[in-house]
C-alpha positions in Angstrom: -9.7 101.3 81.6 -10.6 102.3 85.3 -8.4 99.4 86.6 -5.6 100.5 84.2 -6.4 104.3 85.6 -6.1 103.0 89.9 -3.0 101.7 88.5 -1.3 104.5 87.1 -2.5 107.0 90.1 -1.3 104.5 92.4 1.9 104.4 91.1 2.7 108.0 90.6 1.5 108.5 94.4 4.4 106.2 96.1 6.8 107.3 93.2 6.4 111.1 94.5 6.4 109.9 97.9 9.6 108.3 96.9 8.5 104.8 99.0 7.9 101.6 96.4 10.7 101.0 93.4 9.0 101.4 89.7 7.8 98.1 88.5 7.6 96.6 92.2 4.7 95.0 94.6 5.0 95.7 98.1 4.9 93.0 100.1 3.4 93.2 103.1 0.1 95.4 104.0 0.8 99.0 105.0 0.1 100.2 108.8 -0.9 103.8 110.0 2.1 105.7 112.1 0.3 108.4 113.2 -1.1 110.5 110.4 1.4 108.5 108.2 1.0 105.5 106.1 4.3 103.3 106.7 4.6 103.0 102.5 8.6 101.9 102.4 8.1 97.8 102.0 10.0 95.8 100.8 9.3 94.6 97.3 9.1 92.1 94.8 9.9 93.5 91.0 9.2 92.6 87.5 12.2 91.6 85.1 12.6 92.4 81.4 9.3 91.9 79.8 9.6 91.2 76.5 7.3 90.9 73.4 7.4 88.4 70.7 5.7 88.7 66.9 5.3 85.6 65.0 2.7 85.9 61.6 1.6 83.0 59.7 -0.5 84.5 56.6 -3.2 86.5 58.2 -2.7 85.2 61.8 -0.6 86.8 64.1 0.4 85.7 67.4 1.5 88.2 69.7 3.6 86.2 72.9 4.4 88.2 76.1 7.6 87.0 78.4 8.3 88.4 81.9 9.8 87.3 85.3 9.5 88.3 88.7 12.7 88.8 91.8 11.8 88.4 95.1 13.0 90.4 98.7 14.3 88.0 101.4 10.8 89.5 103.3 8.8 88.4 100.1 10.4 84.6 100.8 9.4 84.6 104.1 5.6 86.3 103.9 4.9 84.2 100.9 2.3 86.0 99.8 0.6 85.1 96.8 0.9 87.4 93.6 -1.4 87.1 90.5 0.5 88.2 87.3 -0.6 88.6 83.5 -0.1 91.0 80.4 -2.3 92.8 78.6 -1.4 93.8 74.7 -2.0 97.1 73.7 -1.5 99.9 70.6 -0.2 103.4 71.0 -2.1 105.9 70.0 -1.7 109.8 69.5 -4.2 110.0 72.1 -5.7 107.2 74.4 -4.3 103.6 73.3 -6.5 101.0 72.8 -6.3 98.0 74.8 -6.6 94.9 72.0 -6.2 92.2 74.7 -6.7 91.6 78.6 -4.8 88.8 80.3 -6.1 88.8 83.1 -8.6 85.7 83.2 -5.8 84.0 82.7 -3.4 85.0 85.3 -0.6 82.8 86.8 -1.2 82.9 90.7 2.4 82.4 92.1 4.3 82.3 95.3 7.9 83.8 95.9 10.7 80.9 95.8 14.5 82.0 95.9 15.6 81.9 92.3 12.2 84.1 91.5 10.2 82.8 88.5 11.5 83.3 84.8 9.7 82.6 81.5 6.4 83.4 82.6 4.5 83.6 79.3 1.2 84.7 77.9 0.1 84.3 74.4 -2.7 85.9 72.0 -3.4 85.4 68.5 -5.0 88.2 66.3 -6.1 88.3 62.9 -4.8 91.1 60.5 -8.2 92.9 61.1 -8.4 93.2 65.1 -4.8 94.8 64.3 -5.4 97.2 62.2 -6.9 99.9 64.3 -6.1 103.0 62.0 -4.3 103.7 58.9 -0.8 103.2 58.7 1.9 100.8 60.9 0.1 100.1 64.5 2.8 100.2 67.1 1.3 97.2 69.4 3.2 96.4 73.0 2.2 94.7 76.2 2.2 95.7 79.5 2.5 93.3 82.5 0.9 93.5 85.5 2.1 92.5 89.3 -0.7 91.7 91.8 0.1 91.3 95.5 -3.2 89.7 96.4 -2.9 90.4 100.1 -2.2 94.4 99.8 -4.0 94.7 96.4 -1.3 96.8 94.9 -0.5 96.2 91.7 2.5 97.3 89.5 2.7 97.4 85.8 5.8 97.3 83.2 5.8 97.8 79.5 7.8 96.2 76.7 9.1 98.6 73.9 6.4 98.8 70.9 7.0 96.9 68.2 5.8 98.2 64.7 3.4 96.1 62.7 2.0 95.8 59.1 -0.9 94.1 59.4 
């Protein structure tokens, strides 16, 4: 939850100071200018996360797809990004977080035609799903890690409303 949290406040700093795109890592590290932080770097961004329900009796598996574009600057730093999804249910008030993916993050390097059909699966029984009474509404949100900088951006996919 606190990682989740220094995401979130991270990202709603450079969004009001209008520097890093929504859904985007910055590249390279950020130097002082004075009394200013230089935050306008170029960026590499998540592309259409999607998630994917498949349920075979009282097994569901839950299957996370994303890719990543890179900046002409990203292809020359090549920095190394870490990247993984964590699947999670709304809730009227704080959602609960079902599964981290971090342990098992990709590590990858920027390459010109960006990386596509990065995947992440999770299996669930009914009960693990069934959080409260009623249709959960379960969805994933994937993470963007520049290892170098430490900033990390997050995208969600749109809920999807399960039975369990």
């Amino acid at each position: 939850m606190r990682n989740r949290t220094a995401f979130i406040a991270t990202t709603v700093i450079l969004t009001m100071m209008g520097s890093v795109p929504a859904a985007s890592s910055a590249t390279t590290a950020h130097t002082a200018v004075g009394a200013k932080l230089n935050l306008a770097l170029p960026a590499a961004a998540l592309v259409g996360p999607k998630l994917t329900v498949r349920r075979n009796g009282d097994s569901w598996t839950l299957t996370v797809e994303w890719g990543i574009s890179y900046t002409a600057t990203n292809l020359a730093y090549q920095t190394t990004y870490k990247t993984w999804a964590n699947i999670i249910e709304r809730d009227d008030g704080a959602d609960d977080h079902l599964a981290a993916g971090f342990t098992r993050a990709a590590s990858v390097k920027p390459r010109a035609q960006g990386h596509n059909g990065i995947t992440q699966t999770f299996t669930f029984n009914s009960a693990a799903l069934n959080t409260e009474i009623g249709d959960e509404e379960i969805y994933a949100s994937v993470y963007l890690l520049n290892t170098k900088t430490g900033l990390s951006f997050a995208s969600d996919t749109p809920a999807v409303e399960l039975s369990p």
